[in-house]
N, C-alpha and C positions, 0 to 999 in steps of 0.2 A: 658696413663692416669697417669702422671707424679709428682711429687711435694706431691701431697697432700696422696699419698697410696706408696711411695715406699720412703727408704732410699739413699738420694745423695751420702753419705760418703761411700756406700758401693758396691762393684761392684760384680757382678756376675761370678767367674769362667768360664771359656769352656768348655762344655762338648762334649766330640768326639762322645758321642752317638747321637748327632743333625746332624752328617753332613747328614747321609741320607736324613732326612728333609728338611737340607738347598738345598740340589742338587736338591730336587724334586720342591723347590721354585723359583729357579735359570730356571729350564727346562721351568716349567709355564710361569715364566716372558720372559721369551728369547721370546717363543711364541706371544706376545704383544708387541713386537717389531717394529719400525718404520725400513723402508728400509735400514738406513744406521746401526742399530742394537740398537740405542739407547730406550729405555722403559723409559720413565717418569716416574715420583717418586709414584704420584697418580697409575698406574699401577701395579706396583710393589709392594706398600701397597694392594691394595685389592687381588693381590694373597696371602701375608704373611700373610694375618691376617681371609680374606673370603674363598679363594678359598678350593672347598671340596678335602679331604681327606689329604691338607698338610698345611693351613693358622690354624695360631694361634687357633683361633676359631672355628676350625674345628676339633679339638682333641678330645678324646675320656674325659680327664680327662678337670675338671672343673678349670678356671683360677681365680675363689673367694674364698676368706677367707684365714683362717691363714695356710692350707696345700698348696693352691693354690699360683697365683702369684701376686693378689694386691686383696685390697677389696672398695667395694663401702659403700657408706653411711648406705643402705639397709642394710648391713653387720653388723655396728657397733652393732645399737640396734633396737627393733620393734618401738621404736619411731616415728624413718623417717615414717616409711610408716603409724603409724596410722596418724600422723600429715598431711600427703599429702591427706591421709582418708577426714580428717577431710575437709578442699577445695573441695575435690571432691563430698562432701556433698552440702556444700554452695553451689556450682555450680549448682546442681542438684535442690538444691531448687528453686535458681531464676531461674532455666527455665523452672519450674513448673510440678508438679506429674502429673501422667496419660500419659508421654512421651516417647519411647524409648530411654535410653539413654546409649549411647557408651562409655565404658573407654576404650581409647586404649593405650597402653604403647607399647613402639619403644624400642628395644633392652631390652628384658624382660629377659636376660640373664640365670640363674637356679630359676628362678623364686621366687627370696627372698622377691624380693619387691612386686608381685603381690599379694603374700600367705599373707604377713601383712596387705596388704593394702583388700585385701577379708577378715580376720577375724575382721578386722575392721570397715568392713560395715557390717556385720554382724544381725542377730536380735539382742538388738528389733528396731534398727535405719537404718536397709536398707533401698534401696534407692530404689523404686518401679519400675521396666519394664528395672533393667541395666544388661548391657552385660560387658565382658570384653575378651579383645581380645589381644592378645599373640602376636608380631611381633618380631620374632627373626630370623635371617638369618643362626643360627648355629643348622643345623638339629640335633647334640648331643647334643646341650645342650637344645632342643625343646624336645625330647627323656626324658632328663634327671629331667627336669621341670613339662611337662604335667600333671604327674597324680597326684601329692603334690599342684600342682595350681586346675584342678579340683575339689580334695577335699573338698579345700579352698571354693573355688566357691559355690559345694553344701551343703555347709554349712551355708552360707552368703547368700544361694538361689539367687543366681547369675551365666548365665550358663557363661560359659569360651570358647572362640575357640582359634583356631592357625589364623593367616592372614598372606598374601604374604607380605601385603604393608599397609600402614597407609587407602588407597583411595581402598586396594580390592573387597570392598562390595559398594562402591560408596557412594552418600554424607549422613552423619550422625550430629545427636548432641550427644555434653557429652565432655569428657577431654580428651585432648592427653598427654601423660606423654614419655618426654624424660631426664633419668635421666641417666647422666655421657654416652652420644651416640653422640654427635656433634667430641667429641674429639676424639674417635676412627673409623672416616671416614675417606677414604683416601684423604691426600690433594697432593696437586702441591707447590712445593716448588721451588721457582723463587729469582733470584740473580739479583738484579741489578748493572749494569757494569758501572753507573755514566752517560750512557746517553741510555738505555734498558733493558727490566729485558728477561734474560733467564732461559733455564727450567732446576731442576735438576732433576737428574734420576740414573738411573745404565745401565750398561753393563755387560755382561755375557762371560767371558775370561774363555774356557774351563768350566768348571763348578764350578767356582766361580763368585760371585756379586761383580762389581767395581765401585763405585762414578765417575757422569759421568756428563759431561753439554753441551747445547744446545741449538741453538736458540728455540725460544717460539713454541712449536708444532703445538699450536692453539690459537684465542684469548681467553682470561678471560672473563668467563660470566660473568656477576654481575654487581656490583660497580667498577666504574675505578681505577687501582691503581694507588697506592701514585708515584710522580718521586722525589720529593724533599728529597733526603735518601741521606746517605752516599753511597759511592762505593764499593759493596761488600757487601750490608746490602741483609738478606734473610727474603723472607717473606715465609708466608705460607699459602694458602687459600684451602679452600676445594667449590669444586661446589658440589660433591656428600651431606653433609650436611647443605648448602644453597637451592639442591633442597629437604632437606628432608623438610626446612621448607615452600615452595611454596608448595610441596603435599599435608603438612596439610593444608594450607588458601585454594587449591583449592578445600577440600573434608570436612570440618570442617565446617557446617552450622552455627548451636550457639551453644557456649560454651567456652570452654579455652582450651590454649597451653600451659604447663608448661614445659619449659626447666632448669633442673639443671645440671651445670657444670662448669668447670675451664675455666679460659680466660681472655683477657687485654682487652684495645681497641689498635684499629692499632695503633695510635700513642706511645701508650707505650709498645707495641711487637716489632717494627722499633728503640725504642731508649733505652729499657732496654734487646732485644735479638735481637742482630744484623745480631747471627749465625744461629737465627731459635729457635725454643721449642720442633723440635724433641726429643723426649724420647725415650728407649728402655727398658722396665723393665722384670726383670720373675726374677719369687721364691722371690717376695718383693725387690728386688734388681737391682740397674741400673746396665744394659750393655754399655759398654763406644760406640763400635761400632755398629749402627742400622742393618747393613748388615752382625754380626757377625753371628748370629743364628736365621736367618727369617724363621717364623715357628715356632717357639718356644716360642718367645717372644712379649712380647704386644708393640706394634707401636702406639705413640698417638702425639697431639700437642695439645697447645692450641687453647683455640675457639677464633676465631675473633669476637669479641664483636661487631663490630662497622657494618664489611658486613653483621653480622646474621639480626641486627636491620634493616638496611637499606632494608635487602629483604624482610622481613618480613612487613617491611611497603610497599614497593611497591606492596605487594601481597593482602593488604587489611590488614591486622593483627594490631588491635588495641591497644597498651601496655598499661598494666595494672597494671603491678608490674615490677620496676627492682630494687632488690637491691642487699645486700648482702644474702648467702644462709642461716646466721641466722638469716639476720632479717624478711627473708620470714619466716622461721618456726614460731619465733615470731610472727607474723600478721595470720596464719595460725591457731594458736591453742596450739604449744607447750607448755607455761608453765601449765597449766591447768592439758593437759597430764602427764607432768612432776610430778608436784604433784602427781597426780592420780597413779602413778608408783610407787613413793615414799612410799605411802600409804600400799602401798598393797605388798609391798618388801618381808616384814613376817621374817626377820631377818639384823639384820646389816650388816651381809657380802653382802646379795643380796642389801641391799639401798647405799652400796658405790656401786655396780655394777655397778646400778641404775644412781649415780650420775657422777661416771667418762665416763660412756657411752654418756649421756646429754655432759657433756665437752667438751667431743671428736666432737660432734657432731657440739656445736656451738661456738667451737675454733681451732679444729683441720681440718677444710676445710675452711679455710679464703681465700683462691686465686677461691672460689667457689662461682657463682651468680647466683640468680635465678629469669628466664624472663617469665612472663607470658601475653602471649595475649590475648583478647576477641575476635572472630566470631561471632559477631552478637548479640550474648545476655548479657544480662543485667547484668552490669558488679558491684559486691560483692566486699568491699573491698578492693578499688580501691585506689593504691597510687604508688608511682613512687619516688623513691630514686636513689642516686649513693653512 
């Protein structure tokens, strides 16, 4: 999760207290190994960052906010989420009261954003017969989240569950909300050699991670890749969050898809990062090397802008909104909120809080867009920027 939550200029120390973690990362990965030993990069990411009891996200301590290692939007100020409130509302309206209706948020991490966005629907303007549903893959911070999200929930008269999967309970209406989760799946990172792209990956030398490459393991599902590159140029794509967005078109009746996150389109991730958007951040901080302390540190890229649309539209998914991620907030409800914050500050020091948080929010994530699809229903607000 790179650029927009961590300092470039600053690099992170070594800490010898990782190596255990990293051996333990090294062991996993070895185990997902192809015959002649090489593991693909995609492989490799989802033990450092999924796998229980030694990926990233599988720690005990929390990786948001200003103790942690980066923070999200959610983070800045309750803003974001009542603003997001606020759509999820609309949406609710146009598909009419008396319905069941599903929020579900994809990577609901310590539940910052669920808790704002439930006090937000709150009385006296809930939204009649909704649920809201919890999809997080990191059983501590599921742990860690739950009972500050139910609170939330019965408070806003809203119940709250955990779900395995966006499609667990089968097909639904209401919002899907993935916010800052496309860029921390794991991708395949592919080198093209001027006339085929191969796979990168790592090797496992005694119990250290080595940079490693290979012909193509398997074809690329998706949209065909680009050949028209330099030699040497890297790309990155993820199937794992291209099929998170085919499992919402396949289980997503009516309603919206709200995706927010960082990203290019192909054309400008192939001619303004040639070497890839690999990141490696922890404690606010870039690690120069990805493979120095896996486990420890958050693994992200950016999104592909151009295959997310592309699958999305093959899968049915209607676009609704793409712009920038403020001028969605804008079209959403912010300044109103904004105001409303203002107002109610109850001293000067709290309404600069007030205002440098608003800043942050819709100037300090500019490499951030945000995509929203229709399923089906009646589509609110409909406009479509670049």
């Amino acid at each position: 999760m790179p650029d927009q939550r961590s300092a470039r200029d600053h690099v992170a120390p070594p800490d010898p207290s990782l190596a255990e973690r990293s051996r333990a990362v090294a062991t996993r990965s070895a185990a997902r190994a192809g015959a002649d030993g090489f593991v693909p990069f995609d492989r490799f990411m989802e033990v450092a960052l999924y796998a229980d009891g030694v990926g990233f996200y599988a720690r005990d301590a929390s990786p948001f906010g200003p103790s942690g290692d980066f923070y999200t939007a959610a983070h800045v100020h309750p803003l974001f989420g009542q603003t997001l409130a606020e759509r999820i509302r609309a949406v609710a309206r146009a598909l009419g009261a008396g319905r069941p209706f599903r929020i579900v948020e994809i990577g609901s991490g310590d539940g910052t954003l669920a808790t704002t966005i439930l006090e937000a629907l709150g009385p006296p303007t809930s939204v009649p017969g909704a649920e809201y549903l919890l999809v997080e893959r990191s059983a501590s911070l599921r742990r860690a989240s739950l009972e500050r999200v139910e609170d939330a929930g019965r408070r806003a008269g809203i119940a709250v569950r955990l779900a395995s999967s966006v499609g667990a309970d089968g097909p639904f209406e209401g919002v899907v909300l993935a916010n800052e989760v496309l860029d921390a799946q794991p991708v395949r990172r592919l080198r093209w050699t001027g006339t085929e792209w191969t796979e990168l990956g790592v090797r496992v030398v005694g119990e250290a991670l080595v940079a490693a490459e290979a012909p193509l393991v398997s074809p690329v599902p998706g949209p065909g890749l680009p050949t028209s590159v330099e030699a040497g140029t890297i790309l990155e794509v993820s199937p794992t969050a291209e099929g998170l967005v085919r499992e919402v078109a396949d289980h997503l009746l009516r309603g919206s898809f709200v995706v927010l996150d960082y990203g290019m389109e192909e054309s400008e991730l192939l001619s303004a990062h040639p070497s890839g958007t690999l990141e490696s951040v922890r404690r606010h901080r870039v690690v120069s090397d990805p493979l120095e302390a896996p486990g420890a540190t958050d693994l992200s890229t950016f999104v592909n802008l151009t295959r997310i649309r592309e699958v999305a539209r093959r899968a049915g998914l209607v676009p609704v909104l793409d712009c920038s991620q403020a001028e969605a907030l804008g079209e959403w409800g912010f300044p109103a909120l904004f105001d409303a914050a203002v107002r109610a500050a109850g001293s000067t020091e709290a309404e600069v809080r007030v205002r440098l948080a608003a800043k942050n929010l819709l100037f300090g994530f500019e490499r951030f867009r945000a995509l929203e699809w229709s399923a089906g229903a009646p589509r609110t607000g409909d406009r479509t920027a670049t």
